[in-house]
C-alpha positions as CSV (number, residue, x, y, z in Angstrom):
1,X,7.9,-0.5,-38.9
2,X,3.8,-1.7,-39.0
3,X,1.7,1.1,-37.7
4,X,-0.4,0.5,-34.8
5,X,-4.2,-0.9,-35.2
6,X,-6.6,1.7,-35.7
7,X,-9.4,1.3,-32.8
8,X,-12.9,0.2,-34.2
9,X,-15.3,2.5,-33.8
10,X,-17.6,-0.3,-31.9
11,X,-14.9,0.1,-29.0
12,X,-14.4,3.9,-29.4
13,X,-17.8,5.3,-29.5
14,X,-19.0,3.7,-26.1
15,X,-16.0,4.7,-24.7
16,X,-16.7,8.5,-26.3
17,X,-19.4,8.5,-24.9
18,X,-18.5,7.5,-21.5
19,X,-15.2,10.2,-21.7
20,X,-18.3,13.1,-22.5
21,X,-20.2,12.4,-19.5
22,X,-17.6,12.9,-17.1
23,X,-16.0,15.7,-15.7
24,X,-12.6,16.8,-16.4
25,X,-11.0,15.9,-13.9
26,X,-12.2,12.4,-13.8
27,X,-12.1,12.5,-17.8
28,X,-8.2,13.1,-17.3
29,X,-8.2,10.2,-15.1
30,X,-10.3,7.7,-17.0
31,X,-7.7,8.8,-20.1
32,X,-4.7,7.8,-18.2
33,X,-6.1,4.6,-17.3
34,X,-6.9,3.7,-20.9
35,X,-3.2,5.3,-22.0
36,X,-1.5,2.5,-20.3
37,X,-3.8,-0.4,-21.1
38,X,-3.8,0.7,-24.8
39,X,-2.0,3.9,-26.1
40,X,-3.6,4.1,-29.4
41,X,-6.7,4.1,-28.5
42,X,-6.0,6.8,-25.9
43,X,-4.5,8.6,-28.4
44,X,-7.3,8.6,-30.4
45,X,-10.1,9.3,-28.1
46,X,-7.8,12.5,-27.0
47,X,-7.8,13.5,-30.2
48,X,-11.7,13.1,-30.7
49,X,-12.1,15.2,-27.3
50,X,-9.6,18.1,-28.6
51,X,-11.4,18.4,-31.5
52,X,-14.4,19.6,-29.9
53,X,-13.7,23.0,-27.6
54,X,-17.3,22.7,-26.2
55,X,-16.5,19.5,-24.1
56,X,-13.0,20.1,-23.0
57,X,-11.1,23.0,-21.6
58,X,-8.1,21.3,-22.6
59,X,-7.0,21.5,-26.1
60,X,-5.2,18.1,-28.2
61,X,-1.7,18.4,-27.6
62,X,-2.4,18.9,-24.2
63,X,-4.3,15.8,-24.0
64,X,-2.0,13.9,-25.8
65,X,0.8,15.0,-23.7
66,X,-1.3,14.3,-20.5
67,X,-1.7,10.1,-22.6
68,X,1.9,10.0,-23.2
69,X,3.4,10.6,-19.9
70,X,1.1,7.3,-18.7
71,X,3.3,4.9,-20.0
72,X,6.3,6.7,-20.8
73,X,9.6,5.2,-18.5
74,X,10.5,7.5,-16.2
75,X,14.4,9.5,-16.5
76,X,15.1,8.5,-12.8
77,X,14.4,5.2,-13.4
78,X,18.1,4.4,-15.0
79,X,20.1,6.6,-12.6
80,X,20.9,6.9,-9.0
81,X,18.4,6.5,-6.0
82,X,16.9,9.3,-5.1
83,X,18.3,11.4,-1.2
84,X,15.2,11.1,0.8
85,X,15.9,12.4,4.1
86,X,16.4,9.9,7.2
87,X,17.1,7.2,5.0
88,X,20.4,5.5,3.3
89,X,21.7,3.0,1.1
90,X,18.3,3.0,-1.4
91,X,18.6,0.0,-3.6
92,X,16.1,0.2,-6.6
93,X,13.6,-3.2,-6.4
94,X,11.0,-2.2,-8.7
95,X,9.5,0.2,-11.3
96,X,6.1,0.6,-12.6
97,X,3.8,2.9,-14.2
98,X,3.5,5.5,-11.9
99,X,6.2,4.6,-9.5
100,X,9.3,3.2,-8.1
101,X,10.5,1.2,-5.2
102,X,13.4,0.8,-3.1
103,X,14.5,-1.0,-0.2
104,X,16.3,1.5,2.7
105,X,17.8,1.8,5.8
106,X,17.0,4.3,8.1
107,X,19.6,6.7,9.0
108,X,18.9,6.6,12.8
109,X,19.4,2.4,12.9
110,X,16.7,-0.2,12.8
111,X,14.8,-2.8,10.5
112,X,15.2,-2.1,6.8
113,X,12.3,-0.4,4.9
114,X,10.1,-0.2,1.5
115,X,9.8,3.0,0.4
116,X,7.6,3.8,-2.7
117,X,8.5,7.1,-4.6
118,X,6.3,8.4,-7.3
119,X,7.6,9.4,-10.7
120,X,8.6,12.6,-11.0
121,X,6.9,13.7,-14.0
122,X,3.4,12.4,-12.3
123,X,4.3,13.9,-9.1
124,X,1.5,16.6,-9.3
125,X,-1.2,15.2,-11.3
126,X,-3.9,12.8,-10.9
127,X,-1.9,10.4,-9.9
128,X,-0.1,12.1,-7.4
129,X,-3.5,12.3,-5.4
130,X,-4.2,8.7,-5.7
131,X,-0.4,7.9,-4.6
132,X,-1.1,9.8,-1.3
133,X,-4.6,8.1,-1.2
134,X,-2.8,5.1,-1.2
135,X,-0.8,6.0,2.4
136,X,-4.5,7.2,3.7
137,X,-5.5,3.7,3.3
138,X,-2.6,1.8,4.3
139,X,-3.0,3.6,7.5
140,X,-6.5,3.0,8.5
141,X,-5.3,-1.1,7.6
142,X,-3.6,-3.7,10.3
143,X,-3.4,-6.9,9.6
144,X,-0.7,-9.8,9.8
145,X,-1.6,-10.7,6.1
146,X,-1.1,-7.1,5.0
147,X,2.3,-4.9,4.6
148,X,2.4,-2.3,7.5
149,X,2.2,1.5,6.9
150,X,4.9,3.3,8.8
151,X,4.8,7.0,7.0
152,X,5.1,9.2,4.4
153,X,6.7,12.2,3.3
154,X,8.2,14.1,0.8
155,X,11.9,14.6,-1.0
156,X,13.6,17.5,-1.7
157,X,12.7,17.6,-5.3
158,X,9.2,17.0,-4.2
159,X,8.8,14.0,-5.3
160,X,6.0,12.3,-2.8
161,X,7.1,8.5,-1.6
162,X,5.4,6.2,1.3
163,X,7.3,4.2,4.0
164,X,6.0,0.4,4.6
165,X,7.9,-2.7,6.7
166,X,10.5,-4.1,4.5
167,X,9.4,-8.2,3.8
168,X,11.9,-10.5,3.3
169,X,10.6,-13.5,0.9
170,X,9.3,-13.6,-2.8
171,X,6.8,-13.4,-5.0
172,X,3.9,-15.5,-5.0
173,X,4.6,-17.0,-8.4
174,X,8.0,-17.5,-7.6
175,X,7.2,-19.1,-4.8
176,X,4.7,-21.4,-6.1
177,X,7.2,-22.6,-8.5
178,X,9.3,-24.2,-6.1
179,X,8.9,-28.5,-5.5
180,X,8.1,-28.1,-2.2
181,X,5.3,-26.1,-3.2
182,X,2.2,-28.5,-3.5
183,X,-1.5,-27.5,-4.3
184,X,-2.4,-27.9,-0.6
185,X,0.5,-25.4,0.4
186,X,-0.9,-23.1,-2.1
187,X,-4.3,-23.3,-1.6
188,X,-3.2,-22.4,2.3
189,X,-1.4,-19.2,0.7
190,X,-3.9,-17.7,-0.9
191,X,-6.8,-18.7,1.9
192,X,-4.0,-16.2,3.7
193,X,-5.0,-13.5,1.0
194,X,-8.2,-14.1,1.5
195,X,-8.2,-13.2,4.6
196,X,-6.4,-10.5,4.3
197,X,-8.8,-9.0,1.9
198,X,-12.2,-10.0,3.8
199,X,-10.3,-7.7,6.9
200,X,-9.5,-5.5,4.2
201,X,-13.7,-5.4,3.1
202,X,-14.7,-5.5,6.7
203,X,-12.8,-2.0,7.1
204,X,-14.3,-0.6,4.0
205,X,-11.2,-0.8,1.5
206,X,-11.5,-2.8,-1.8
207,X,-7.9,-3.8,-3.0
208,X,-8.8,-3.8,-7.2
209,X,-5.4,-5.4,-8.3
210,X,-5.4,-8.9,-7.0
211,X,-2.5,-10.4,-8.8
212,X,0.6,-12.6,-8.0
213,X,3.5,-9.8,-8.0
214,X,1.3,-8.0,-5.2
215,X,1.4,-11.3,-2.9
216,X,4.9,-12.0,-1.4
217,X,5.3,-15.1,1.3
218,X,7.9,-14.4,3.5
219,X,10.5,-16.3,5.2
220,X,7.8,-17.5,8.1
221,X,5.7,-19.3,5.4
222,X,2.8,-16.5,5.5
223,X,1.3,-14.4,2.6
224,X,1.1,-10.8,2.8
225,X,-0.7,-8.4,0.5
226,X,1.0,-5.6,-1.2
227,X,0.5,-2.6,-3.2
228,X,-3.0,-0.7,-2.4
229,X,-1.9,2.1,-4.6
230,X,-5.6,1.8,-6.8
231,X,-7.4,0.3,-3.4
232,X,-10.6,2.5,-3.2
233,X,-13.0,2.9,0.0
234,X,-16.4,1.1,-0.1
235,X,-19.4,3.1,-0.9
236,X,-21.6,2.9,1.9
237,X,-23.7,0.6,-0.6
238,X,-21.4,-2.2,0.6
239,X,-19.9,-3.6,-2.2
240,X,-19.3,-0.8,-5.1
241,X,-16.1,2.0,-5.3
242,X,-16.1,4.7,-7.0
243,X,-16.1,4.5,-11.1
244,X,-14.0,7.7,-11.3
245,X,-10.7,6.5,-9.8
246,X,-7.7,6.4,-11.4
247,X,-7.0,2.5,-12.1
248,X,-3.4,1.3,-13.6
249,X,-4.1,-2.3,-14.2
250,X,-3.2,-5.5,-15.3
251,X,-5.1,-6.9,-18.3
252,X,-4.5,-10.5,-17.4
253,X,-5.9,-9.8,-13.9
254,X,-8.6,-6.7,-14.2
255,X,-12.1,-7.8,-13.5
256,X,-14.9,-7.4,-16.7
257,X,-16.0,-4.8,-15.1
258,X,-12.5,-3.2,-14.1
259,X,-12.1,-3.1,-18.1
260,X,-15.0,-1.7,-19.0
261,X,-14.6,1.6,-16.4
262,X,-17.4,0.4,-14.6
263,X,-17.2,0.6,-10.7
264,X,-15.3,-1.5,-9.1
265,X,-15.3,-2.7,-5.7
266,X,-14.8,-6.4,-3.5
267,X,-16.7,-8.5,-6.2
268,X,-13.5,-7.3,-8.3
269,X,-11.2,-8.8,-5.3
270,X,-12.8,-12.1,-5.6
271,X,-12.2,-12.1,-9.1
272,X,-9.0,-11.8,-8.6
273,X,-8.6,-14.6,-5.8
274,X,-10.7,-17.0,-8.7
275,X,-7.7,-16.0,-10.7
276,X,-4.8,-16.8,-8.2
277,X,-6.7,-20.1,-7.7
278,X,-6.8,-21.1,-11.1
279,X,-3.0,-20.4,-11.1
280,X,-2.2,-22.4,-8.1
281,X,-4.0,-25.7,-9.5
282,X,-2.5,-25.2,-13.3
283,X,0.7,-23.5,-12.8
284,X,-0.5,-21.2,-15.7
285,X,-2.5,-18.0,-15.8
286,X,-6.0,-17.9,-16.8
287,X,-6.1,-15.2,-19.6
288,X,-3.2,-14.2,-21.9
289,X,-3.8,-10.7,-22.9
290,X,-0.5,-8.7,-22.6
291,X,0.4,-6.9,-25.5
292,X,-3.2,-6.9,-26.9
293,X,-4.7,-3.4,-27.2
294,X,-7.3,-2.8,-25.0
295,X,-9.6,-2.3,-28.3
296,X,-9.3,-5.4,-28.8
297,X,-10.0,-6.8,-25.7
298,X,-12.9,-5.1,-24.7
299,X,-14.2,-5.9,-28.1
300,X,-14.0,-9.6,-27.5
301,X,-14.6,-9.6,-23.5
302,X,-18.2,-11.1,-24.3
303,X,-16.9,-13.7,-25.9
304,X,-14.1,-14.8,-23.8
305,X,-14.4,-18.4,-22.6
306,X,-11.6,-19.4,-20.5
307,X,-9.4,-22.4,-21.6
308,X,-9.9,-26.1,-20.0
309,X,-8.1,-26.9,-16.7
310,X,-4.7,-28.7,-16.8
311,X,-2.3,-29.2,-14.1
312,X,0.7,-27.4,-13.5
313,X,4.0,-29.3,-15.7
């Protein structure tokens, strides 16, 4: 079994750095973020932080428990649906990082719904707050071109899930993929996103994590935006979030400065729209990081040229 890559010390001591300026709280957050985009390096900036009582009032097995759980697979996510009261027949769709979702009908009779559960080993952490964040903004946000908020709550087991219209249709990807799917017809899709996300601006929310699993087009031929579970209010500066968020993201789709920990606002958005584009007109993605530790990335970010265009086929 080869061991993973030991983190430079270029990419770690920045990084150090940046963990000893913050708070704990937000230092906890920042961690998390890092654990799932690249797990030794987490690891080894925990360790770092434990090893020094003065700047943490956590010690390094705490820490390293707290990296762990980031990226770990949740128990529930292999066994049964969860009861959540006033709805029935839950059918897992989807698990990520932090949660899980399923498509429901509600008990009293109606349309089919989303409902998003969090992990229950994250259920009363960091993450938890952003998760209920998430239903904050969804709720302040209508618009045709974004999935509706209809509630929240909590199970039993206190696990903490949101409620959002149930959309019929598929991903953007997969719908691009199909013949009838030309670049005009794409281009009209993700002008749809667009401006979804310029209402989105307009009412002060930044999305930060543009990317084609969080676009669906449904059976009436219109895109929708999903998932604001890292959206972030706009600073009243206009155009900037807040740096000490908790951000899961995807390294083929996070903006420079979305990598870096840097704060992260619409100009991130529109990043992420330039990378949609690009996929539209190629019928590839622009970067190909996955499974590259973040190390490595962020060491070579400066350098990063994107490849030539090439249509899709």
């Amino acid at each position: 079994m080869t061991s993973p890559a030991v983190p430079p010390w270029s990419v770690v001591e920045p990084l150090l750095d940046e963990l000893l300026d913050l708070e704990t709280a937000a230092r906890e957050r920042r961690l998390l973020e890092l654990a799932v985009a690249d797990r030794p390096l987490a690891e080894r900036l925990a360790s770092l932080l434990g090893a020094d009582r003065s700047v943490l009032d956590l010690d390094a097995a705490s820490l390293l428990a707290l990296v762990t759980r980031a990226d770990t697979p949740g128990p529930e996510a292999a066994g049964a649906p969860p009861a959540v009261d006033g709805y029935v027949r839950l059918v897992r769709v989807g698990v990520g990082a932090a949660a899980e979702v399923f498509r429901a009908e509600p008990r009293a009779g109606g349309p089919p719904v989303a409902l998003k559960l969090l992990r229950r080993e994250v259920a009363g952490g960091a993450l938890a707050r952003r998760f209920l964040g998430e239903g904050k903004i969804l709720a302040t946000l209508s618009h045709p071109g974004i999935v509706r908020f209809l509630g929240a709550g909590e199970t039993a087991a206190g696990r903490p899930y949101l409620v959002t219209e149930w959309i019929e249709g598929e991903g953007l990807r997969a719908w691009m993929a199909r013949p009838e799917s030309d670049l005009e017809a794409r281009v009209e899709r993700i002008a749809e996103v667009c401006e979804a996300l310029a209402w989105a601006h307009a009412s002060g929310v930044a999305h930060r994590d543009v990317k084609p699993s969080n676009v669906i087009v449904g059976p009436d031929g219109r895109a929708r935006l999903l998932d604001f579970g890292i959206a972030a209010l706009i600073a009243e500066g206009g155009d900037r979030a807040s740096s000490s968020d908790l951000w899961v993201f995807t390294l083929d789709y996070a903006a420079p400065e979305q990598l870096r920990g840097q704060p992260v606002g619409p100009p991130a958005d529109v990043y992420g729209v330039g990378l949609l584009l690009f996929e539209a007109a190629t019928g590839t993605r622009l970067w190909n990081r996955s499974g590259r530790p973040l190390a490595l990335v962020l060491s070579g970010l400066a350098a990063e040229r994107p490849p030539g265009p090439r249509g899709p086929g």
